[in-house]
N, C-alpha and C positions, 0 to 999 in steps of 0.2 A: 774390605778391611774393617775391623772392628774399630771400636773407640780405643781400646786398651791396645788392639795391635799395632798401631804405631810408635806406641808408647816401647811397647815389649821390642819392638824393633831399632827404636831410639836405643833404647838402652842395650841391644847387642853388639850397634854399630859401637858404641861408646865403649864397651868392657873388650868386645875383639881389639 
């Protein structure tokens, strides 16, 4: 995983 894709993933979990 990238630095930023957990980031991007954080914030899917958050907006789903």
């Amino acid at each position: 995983m990238r630095r930023a894709d957990w980031h991007f993933m954080m914030l899917k979990a958050i907006w789903a």
